[in-house]
PDB file of the backbone (N, CA, C, O) and the ligand in Angstrom, with CONECT records:
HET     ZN  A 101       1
ATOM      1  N   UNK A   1      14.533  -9.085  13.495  1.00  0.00           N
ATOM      2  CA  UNK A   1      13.601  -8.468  12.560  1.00  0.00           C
ATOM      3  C   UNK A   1      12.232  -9.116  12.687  1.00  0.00           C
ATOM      4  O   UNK A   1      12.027 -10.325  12.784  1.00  0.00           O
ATOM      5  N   UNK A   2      11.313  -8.135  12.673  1.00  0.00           N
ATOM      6  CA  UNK A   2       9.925  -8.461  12.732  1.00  0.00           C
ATOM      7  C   UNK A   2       8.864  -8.681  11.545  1.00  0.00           C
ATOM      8  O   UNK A   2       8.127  -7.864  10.992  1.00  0.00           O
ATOM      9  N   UNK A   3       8.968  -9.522  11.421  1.00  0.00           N
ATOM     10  CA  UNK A   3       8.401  -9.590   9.767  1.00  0.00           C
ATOM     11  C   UNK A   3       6.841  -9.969   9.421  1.00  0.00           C
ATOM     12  O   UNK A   3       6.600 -11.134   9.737  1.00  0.00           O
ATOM     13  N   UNK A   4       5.475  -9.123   8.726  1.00  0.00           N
ATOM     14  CA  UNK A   4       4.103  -9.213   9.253  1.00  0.00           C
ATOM     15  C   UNK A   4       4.161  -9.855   7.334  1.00  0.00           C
ATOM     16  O   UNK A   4       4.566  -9.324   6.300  1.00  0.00           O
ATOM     17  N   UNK A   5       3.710 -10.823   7.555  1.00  0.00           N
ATOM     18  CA  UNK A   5       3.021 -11.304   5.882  1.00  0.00           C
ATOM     19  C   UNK A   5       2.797 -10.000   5.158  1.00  0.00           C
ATOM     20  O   UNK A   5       2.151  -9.176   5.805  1.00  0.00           O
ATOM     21  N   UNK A   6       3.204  -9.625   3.915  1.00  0.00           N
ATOM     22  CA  UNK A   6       2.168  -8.331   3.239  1.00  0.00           C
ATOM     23  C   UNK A   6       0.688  -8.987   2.629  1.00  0.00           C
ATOM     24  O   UNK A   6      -0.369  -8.381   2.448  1.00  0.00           O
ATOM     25  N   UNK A   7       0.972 -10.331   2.399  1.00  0.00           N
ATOM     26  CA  UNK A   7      -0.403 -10.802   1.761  1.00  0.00           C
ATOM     27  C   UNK A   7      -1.297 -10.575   2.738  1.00  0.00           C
ATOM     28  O   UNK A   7      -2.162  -9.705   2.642  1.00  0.00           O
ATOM     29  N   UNK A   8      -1.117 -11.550   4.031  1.00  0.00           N
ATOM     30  CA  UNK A   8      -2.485 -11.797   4.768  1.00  0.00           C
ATOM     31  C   UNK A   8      -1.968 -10.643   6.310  1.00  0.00           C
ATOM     32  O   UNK A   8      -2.281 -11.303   7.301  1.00  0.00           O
ATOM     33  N   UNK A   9      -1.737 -10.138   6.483  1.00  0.00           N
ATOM     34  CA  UNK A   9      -1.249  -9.728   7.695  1.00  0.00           C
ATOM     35  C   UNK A   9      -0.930 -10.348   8.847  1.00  0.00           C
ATOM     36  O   UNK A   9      -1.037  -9.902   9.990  1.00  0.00           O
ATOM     37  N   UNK A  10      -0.357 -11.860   8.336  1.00  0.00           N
ATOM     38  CA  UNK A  10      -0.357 -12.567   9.258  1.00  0.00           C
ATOM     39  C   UNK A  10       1.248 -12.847  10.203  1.00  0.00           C
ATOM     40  O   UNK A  10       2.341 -13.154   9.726  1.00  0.00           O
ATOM     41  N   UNK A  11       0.901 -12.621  11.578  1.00  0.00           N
ATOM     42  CA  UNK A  11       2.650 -12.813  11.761  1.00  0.00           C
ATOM     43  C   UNK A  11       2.944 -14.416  12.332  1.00  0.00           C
ATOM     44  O   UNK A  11       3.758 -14.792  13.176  1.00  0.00           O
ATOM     45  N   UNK A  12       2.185 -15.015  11.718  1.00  0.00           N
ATOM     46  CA  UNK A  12       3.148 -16.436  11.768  1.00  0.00           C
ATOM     47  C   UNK A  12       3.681 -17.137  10.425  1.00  0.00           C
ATOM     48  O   UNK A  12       3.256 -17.966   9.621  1.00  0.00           O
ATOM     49  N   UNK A  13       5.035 -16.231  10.644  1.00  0.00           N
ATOM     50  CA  UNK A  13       5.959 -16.313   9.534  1.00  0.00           C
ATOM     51  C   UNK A  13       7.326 -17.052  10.304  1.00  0.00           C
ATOM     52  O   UNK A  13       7.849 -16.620  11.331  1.00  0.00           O
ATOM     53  N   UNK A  14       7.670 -18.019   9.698  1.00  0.00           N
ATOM     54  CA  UNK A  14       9.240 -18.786   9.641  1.00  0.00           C
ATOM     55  C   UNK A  14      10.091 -18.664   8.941  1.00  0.00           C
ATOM     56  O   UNK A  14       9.977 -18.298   7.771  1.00  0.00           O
ATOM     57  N   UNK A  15      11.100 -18.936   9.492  1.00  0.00           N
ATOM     58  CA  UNK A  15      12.308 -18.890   8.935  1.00  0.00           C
ATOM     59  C   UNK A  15      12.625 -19.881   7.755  1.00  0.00           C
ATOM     60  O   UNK A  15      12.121 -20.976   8.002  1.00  0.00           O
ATOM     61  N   UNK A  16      13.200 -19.862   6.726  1.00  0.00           N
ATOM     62  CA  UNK A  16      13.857 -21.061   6.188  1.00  0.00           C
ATOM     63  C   UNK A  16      15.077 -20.675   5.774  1.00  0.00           C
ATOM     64  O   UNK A  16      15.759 -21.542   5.227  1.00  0.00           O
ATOM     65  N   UNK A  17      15.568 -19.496   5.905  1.00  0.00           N
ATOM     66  CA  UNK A  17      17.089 -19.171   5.234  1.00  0.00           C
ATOM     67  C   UNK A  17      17.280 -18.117   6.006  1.00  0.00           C
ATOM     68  O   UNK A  17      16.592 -17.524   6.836  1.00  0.00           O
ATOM     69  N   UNK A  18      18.939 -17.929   5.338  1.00  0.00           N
ATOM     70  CA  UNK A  18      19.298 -16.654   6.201  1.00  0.00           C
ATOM     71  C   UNK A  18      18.409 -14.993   5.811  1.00  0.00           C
ATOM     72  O   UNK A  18      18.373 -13.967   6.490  1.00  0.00           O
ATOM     73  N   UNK A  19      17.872 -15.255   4.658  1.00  0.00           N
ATOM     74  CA  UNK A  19      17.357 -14.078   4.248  1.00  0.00           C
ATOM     75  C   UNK A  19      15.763 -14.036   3.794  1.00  0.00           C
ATOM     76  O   UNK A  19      15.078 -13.068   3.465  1.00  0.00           O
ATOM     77  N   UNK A  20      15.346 -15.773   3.920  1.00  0.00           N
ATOM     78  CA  UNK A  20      13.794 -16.255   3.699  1.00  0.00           C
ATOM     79  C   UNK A  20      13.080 -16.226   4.490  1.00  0.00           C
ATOM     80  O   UNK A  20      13.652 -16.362   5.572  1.00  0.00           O
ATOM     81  N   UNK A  21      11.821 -16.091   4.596  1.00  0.00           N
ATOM     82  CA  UNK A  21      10.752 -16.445   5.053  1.00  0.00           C
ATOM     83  C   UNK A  21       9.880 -17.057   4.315  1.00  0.00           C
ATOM     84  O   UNK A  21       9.789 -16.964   3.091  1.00  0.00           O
ATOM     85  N   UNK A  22       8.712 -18.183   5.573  1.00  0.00           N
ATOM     86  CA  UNK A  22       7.495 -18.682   4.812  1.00  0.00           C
ATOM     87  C   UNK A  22       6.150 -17.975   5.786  1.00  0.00           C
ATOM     88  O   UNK A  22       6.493 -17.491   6.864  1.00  0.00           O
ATOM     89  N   UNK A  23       5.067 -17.934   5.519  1.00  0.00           N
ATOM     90  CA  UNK A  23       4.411 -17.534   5.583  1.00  0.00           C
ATOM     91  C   UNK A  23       3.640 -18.688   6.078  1.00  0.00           C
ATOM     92  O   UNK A  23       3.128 -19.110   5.040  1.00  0.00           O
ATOM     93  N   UNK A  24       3.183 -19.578   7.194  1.00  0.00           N
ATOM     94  CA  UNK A  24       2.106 -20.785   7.312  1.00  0.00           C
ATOM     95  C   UNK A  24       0.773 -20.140   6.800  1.00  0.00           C
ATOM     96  O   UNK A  24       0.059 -20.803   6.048  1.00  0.00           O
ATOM     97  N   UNK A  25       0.529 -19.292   7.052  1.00  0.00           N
ATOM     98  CA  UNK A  25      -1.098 -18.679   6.929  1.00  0.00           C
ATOM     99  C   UNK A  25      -1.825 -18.701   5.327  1.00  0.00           C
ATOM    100  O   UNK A  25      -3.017 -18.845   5.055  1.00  0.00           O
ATOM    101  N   UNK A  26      -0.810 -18.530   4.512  1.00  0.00           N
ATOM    102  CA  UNK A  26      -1.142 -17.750   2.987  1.00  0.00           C
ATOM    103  C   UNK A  26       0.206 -18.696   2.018  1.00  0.00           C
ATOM    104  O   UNK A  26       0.329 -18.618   0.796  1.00  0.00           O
ATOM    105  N   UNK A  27       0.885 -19.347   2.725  1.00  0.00           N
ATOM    106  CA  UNK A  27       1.654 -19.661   2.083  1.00  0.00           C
ATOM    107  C   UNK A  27       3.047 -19.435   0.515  1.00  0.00           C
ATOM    108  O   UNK A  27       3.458 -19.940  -0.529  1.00  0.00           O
ATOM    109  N   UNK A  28       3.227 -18.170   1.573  1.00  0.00           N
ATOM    110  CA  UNK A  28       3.680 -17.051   0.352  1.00  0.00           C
ATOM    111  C   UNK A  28       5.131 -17.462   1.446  1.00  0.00           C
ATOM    112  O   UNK A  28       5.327 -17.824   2.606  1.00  0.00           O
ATOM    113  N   UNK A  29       6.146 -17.033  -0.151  1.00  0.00           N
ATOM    114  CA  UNK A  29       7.772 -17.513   0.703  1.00  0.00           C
ATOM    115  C   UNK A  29       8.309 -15.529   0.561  1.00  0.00           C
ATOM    116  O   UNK A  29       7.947 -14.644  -0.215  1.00  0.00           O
ATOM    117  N   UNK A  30       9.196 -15.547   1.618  1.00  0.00           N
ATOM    118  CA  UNK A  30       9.364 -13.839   1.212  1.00  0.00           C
ATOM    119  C   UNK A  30      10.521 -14.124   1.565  1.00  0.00           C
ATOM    120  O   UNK A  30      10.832 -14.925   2.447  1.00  0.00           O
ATOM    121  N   UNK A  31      11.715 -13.044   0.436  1.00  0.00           N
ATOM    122  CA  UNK A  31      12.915 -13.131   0.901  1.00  0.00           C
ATOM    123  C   UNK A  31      13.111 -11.733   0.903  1.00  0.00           C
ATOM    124  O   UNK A  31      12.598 -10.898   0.158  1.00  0.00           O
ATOM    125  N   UNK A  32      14.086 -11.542   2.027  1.00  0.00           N
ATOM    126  CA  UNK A  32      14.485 -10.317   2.791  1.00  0.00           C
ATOM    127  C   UNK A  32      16.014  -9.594   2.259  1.00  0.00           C
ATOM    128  O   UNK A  32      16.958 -10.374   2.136  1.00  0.00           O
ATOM    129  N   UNK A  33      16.203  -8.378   2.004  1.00  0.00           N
ATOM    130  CA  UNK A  33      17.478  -7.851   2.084  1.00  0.00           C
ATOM    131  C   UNK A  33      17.424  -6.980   2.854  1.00  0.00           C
ATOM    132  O   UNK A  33      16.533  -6.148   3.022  1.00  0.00           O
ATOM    133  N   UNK A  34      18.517  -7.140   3.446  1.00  0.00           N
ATOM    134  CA  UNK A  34      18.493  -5.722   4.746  1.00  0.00           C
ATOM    135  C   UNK A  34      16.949  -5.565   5.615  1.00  0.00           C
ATOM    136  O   UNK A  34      16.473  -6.386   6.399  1.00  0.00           O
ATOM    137  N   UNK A  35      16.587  -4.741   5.350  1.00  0.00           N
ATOM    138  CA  UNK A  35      15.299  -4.578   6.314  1.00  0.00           C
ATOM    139  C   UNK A  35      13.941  -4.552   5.494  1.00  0.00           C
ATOM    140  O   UNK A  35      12.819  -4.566   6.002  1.00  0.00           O
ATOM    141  N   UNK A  36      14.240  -4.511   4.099  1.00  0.00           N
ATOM    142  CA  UNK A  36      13.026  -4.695   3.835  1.00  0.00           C
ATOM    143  C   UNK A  36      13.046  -6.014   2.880  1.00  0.00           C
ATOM    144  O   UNK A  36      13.984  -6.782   2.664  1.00  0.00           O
ATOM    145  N   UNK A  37      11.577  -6.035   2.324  1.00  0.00           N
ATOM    146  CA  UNK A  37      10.950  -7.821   1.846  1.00  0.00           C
ATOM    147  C   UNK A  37      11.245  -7.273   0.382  1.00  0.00           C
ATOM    148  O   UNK A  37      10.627  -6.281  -0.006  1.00  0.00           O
ATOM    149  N   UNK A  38      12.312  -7.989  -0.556  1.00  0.00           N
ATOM    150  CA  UNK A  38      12.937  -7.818  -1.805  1.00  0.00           C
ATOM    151  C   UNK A  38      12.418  -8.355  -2.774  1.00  0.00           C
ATOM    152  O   UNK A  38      12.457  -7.851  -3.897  1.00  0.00           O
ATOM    153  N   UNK A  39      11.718  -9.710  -2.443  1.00  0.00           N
ATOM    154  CA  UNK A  39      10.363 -11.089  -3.332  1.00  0.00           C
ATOM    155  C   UNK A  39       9.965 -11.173  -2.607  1.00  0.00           C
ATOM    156  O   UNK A  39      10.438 -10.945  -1.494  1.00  0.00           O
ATOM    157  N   UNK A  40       8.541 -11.662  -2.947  1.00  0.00           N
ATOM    158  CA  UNK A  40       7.657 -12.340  -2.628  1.00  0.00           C
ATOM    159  C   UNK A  40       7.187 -13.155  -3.699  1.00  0.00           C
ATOM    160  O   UNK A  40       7.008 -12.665  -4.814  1.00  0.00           O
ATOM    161  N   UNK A  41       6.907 -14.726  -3.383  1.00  0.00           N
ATOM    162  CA  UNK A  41       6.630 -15.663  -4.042  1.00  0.00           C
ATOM    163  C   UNK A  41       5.465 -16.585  -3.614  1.00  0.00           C
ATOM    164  O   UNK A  41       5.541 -17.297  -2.612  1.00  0.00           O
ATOM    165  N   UNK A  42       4.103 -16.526  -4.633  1.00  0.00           N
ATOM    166  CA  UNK A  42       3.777 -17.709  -3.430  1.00  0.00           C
ATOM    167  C   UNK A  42       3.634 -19.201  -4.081  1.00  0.00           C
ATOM    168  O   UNK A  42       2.976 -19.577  -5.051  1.00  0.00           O
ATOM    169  N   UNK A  43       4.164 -19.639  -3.530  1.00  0.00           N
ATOM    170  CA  UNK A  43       4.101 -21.523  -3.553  1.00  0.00           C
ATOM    171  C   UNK A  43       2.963 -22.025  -4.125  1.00  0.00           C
ATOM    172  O   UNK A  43       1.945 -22.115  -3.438  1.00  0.00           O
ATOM    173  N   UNK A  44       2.971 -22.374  -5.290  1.00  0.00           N
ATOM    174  CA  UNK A  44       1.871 -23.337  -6.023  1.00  0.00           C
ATOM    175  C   UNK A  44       2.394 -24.900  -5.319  1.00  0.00           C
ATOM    176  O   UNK A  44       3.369 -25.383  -4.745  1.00  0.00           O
ATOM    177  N   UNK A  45       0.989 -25.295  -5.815  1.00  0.00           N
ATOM    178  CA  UNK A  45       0.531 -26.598  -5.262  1.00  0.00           C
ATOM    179  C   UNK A  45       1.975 -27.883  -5.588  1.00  0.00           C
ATOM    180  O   UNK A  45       2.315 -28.850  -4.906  1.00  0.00           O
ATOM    181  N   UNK A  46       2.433 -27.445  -6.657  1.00  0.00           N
ATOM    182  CA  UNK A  46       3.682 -28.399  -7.274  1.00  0.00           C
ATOM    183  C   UNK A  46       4.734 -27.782  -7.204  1.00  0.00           C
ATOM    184  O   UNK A  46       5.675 -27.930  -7.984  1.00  0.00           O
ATOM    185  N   UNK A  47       4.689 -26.859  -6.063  1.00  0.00           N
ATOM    186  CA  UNK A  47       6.237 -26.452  -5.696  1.00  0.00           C
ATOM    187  C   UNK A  47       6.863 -25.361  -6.395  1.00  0.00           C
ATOM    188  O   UNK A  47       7.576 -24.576  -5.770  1.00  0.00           O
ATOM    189  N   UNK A  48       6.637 -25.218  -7.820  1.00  0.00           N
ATOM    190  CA  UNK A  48       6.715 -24.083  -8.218  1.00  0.00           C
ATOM    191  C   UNK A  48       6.497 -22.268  -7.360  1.00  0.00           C
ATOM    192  O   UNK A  48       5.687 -21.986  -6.477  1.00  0.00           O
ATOM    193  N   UNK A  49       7.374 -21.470  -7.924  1.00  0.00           N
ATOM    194  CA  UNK A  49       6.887 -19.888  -7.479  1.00  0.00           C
ATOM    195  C   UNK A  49       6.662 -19.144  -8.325  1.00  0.00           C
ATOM    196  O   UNK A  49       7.215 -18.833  -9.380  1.00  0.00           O
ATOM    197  N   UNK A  50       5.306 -18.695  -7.516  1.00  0.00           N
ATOM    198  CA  UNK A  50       4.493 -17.814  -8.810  1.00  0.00           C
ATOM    199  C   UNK A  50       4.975 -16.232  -7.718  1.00  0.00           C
ATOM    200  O   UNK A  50       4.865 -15.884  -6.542  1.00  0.00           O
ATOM    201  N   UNK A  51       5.638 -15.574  -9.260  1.00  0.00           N
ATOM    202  CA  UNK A  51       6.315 -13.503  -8.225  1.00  0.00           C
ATOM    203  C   UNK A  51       4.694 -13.283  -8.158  1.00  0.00           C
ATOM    204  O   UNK A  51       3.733 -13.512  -8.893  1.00  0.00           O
ATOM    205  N   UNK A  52       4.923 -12.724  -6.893  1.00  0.00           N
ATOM    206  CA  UNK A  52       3.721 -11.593  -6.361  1.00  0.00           C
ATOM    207  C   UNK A  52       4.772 -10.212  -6.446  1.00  0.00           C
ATOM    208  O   UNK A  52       4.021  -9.237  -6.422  1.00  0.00           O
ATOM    209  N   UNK A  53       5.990  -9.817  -6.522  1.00  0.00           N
ATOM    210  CA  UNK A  53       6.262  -8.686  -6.756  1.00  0.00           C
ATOM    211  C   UNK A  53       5.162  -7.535  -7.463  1.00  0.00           C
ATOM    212  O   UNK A  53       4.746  -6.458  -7.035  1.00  0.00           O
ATOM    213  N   UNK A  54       4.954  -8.128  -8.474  1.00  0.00           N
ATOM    214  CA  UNK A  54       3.770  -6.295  -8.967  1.00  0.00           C
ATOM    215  C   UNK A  54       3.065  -6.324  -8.041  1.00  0.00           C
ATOM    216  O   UNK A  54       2.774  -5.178  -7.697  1.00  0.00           O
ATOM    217  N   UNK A  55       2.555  -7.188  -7.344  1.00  0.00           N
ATOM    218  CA  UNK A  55       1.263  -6.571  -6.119  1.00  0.00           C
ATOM    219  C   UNK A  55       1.621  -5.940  -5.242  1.00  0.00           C
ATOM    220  O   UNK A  55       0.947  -5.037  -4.747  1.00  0.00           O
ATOM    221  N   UNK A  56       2.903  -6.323  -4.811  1.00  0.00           N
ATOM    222  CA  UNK A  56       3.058  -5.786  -3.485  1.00  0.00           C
ATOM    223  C   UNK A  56       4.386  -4.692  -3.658  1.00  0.00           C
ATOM    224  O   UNK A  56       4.220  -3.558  -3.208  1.00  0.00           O
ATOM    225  N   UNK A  57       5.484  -4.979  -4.201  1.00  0.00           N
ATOM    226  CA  UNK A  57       6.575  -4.006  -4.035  1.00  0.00           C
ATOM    227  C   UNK A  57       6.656  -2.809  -4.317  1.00  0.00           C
ATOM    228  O   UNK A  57       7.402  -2.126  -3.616  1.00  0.00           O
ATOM    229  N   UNK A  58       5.857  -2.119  -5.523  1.00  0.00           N
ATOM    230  CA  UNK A  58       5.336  -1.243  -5.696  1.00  0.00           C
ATOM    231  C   UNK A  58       4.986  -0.125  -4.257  1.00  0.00           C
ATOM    232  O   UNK A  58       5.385   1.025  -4.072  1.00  0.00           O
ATOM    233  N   UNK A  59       4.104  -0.991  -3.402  1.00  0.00           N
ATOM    234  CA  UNK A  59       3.121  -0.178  -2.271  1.00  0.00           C
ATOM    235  C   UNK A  59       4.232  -0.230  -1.213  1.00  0.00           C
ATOM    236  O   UNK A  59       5.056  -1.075  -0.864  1.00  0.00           O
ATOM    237  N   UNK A  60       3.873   1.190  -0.797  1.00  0.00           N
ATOM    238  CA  UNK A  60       5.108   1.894  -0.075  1.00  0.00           C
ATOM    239  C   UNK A  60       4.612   1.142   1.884  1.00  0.00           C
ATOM    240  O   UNK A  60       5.220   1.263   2.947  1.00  0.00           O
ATOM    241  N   UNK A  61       3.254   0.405   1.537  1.00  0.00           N
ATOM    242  CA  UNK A  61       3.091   0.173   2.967  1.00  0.00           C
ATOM    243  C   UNK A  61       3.503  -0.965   3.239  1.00  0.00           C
ATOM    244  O   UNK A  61       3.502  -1.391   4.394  1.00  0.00           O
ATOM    245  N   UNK A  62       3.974  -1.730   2.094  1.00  0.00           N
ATOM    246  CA  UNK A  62       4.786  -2.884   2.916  1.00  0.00           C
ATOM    247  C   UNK A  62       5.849  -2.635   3.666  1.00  0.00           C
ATOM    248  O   UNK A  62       5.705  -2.599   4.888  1.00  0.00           O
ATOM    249  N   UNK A  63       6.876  -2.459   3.190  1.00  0.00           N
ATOM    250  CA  UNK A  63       7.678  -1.447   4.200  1.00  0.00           C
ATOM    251  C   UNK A  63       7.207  -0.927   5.617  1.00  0.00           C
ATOM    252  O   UNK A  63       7.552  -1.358   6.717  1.00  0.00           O
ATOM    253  N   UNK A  64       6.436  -0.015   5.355  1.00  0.00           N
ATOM    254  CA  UNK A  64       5.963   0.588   6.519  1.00  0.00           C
ATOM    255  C   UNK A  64       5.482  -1.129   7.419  1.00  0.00           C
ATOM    256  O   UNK A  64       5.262  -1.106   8.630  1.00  0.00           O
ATOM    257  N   UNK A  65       5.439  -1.738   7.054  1.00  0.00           N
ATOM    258  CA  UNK A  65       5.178  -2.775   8.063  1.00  0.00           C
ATOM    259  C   UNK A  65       6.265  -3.317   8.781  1.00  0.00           C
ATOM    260  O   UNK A  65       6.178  -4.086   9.739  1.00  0.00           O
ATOM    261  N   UNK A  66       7.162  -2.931   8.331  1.00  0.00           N
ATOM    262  CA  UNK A  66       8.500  -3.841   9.147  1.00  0.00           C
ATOM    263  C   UNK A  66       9.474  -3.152   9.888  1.00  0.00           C
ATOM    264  O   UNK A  66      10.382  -3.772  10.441  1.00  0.00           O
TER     265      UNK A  66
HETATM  266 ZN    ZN A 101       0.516 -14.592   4.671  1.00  0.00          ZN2+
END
């Protein structure tokens, strides 16, 4: 699976789980079901996750990205 950041359009994205991704660019963590991106979270400074879900899951073009 090919997976493009929805934040930054960036594709240097890693792995950290069987169903995670991190994002180096924007630092957003995304976890995956099946083929499409299910959360998105991005990583505050103290480790905490702040949902980016309303921004992005909503828009039908994230999807279309993968
Ligand atoms: Zn990004």
């Amino acid at each position: 699976m090919k997976v493009i950041c929805p934040n930054c359009g960036s594709k240097d994205i890693g792995k950290i789980g069987t169903s995670q991704y991190y994002c180096w660019n924007c630092y957003v963590e995304l976890s995956v079901a099946g083929e499409q991106i299910s959360s998105i979270y991005q990583v505050e400074e103290d480790g905490s996750l702040h949902s980016l879900n309303d921004l992005f899951l909503d828009d039908q073009a994230v999807q279309a990205q993968l």
